[in-house]
C-alpha positions in Angstrom: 0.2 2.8 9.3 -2.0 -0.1 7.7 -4.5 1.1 5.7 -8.6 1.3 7.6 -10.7 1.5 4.2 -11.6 -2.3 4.0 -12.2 -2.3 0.2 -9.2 -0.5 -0.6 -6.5 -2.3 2.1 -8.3 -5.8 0.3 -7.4 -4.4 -3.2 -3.8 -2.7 -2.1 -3.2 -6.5 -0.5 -4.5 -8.2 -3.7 -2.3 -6.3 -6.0 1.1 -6.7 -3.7 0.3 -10.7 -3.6 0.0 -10.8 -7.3 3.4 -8.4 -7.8 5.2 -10.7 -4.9 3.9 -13.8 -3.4 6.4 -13.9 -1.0 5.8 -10.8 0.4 4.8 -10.9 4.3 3.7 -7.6 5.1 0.0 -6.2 4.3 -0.9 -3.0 2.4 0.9 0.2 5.0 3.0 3.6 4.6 6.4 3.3 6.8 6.6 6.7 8.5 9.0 5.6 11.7 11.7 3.6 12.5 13.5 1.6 13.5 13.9 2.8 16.9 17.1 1.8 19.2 15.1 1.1 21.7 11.3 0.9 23.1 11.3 4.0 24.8 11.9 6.0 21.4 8.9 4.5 19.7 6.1 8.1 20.4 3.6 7.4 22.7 0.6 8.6 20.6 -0.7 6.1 18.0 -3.8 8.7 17.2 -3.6 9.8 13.8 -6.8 11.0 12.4 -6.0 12.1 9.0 -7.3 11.7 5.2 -4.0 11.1 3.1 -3.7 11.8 0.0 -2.2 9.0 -3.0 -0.5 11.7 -5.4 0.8 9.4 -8.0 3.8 7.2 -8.5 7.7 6.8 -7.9 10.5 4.3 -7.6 13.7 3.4 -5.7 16.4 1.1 -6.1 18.1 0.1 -2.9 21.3 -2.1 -3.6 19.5 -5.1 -6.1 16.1 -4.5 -4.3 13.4 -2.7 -6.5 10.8 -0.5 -5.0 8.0 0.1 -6.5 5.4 2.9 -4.9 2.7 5.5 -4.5 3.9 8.7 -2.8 1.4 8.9 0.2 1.2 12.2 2.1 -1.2 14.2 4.5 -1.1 17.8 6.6 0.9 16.0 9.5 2.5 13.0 8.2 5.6 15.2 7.9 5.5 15.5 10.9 5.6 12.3 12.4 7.9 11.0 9.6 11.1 9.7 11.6 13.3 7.1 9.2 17.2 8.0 10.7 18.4 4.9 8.3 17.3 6.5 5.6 17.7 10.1 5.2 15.1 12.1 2.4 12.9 9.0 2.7 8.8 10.0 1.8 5.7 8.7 2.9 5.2 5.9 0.6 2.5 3.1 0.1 5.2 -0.1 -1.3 3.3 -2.0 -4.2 6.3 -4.1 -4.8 10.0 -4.4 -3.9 11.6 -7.1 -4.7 14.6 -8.6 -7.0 12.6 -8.6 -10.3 14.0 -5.5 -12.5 11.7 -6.4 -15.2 8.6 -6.7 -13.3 9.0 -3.4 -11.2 9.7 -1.5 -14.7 6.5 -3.4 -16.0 4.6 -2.4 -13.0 6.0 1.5 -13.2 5.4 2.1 -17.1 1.6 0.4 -16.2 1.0 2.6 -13.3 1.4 5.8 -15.7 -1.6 4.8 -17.6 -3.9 5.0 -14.7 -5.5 7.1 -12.5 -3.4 6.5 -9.2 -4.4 9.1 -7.5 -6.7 9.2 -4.2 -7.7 9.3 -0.7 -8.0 7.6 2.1 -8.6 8.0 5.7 -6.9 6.9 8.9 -8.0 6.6 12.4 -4.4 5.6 14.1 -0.9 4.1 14.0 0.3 0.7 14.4 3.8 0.3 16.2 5.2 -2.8 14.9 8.3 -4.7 15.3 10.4 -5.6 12.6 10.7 -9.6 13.6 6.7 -9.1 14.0 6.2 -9.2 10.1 6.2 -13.0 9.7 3.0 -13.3 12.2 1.3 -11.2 9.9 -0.7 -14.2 8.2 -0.9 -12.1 4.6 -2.1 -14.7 2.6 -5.2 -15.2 5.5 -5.6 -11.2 4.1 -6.1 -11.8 0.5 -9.3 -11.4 -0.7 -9.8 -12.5 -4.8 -13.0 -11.8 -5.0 -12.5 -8.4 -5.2 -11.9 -8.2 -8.8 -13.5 -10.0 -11.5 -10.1 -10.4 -13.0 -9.1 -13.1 -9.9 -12.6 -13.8 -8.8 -12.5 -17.8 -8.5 -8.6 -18.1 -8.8 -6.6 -19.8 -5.9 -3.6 -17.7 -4.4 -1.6 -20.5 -6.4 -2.8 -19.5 -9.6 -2.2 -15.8 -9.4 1.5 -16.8 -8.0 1.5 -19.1 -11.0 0.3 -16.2 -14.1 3.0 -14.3 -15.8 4.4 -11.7 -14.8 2.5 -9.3 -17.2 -1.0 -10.9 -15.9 0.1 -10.2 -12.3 1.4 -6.9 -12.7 -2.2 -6.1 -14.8 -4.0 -7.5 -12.0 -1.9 -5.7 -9.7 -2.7 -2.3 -11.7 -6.2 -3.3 -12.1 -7.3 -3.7 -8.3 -5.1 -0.6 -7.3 -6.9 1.8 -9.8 -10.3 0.1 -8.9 -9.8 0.8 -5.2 -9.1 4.3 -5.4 -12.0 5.0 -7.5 -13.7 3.0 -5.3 -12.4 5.2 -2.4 -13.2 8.5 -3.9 -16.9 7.5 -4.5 -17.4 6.8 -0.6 -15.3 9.8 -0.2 -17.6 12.0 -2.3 -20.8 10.0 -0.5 -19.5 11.1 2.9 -18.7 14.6 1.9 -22.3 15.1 0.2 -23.4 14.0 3.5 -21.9 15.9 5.2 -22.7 19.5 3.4 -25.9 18.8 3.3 -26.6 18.0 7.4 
């Protein structure tokens, strides 16, 4: 499920460049998969929901560290199908990667901010696992969206230290759900008062 707020998937894709420049896939939350076979994959990609960012966690799979922000909605459960990983959540990645030091960084950061939020989401996107190096996510990254990386080439935020990128990386994320909730609230006052 990629992420439909424009503002917020371009500050989620800004902060996961920063944390990994090698990384290939844009902002999403995994809720399916893999799937032996094509006729597994559910035929309904509608999935109009608000989900709710309620805060942070962390895995470690093998060397691999995951860094995240638990992602959830009323029927997200439902639809979550991961048979290769039993107990997995619904889980917005920030980082995962090899770098023990960075993803502690990044965690003991996140707890200083508000990372909590909303979003909403229209539909699904089935995607294939060998798919996710025609996903162009450098083309995605947008540094004008913070004055912290306004100007800056992709090659200099791959080139910062690791504490600039991971306070870049906590900067855009914190700005994007505040910036989320404001339209959120805008909508909502809209809405009560039609």
């Amino acid at each position: 499920m990629f992420i439909d707020e424009p503002v917020l998937a371009k500050c989620l894709n800004l902060a996961i460049f920063a944390l990994n420049p090698l990384e290939k896939w844009p902002a999403h939350i995994t809720i399916a998969g893999p799937f032996p076979e094509k006729s597994a994959v559910p035929r309904s990609l509608e999935f109009a929901e608000q989900i709710s960012v309620i805060g942070r966690g962390r895995f470690l799979n093998g060397r691999r560290h995951t860094v995240f922000l638990h992602a959830g909605s009323l029927g997200i459960h439902s639809r979550m199908h991961k048979p290769d990983y039993p107990g997995a959540i619904p889980h917005l990645s920030l980082y995962s990667g090899n770098d023990a030091e960075l993803a502690d960084l990044l965690y003991s950061r996140l707890e200083q901010v508000n990372v909590f939020g909303v979003f909403y989401n229209r539909k699904l996107a089935i995607v294939e696992s060998n798919e996710q190096y025609n996903f162009n996510f450098r083309s995605q990254i947008d540094t004008s969206i913070s004055r912290l990386t306004t100007g800056l080439s992709l090659d200099q935020i791959r080139k910062m230290s690791k504490e600039d990128r991971v306070g870049i990386a906590v900067n855009v994320v914190e700005y994007g759900f505040a910036y989320s909730a404001r339209r959120s609230a805008f909508k909502a006052g809209r809405l009560i008062k039609q």
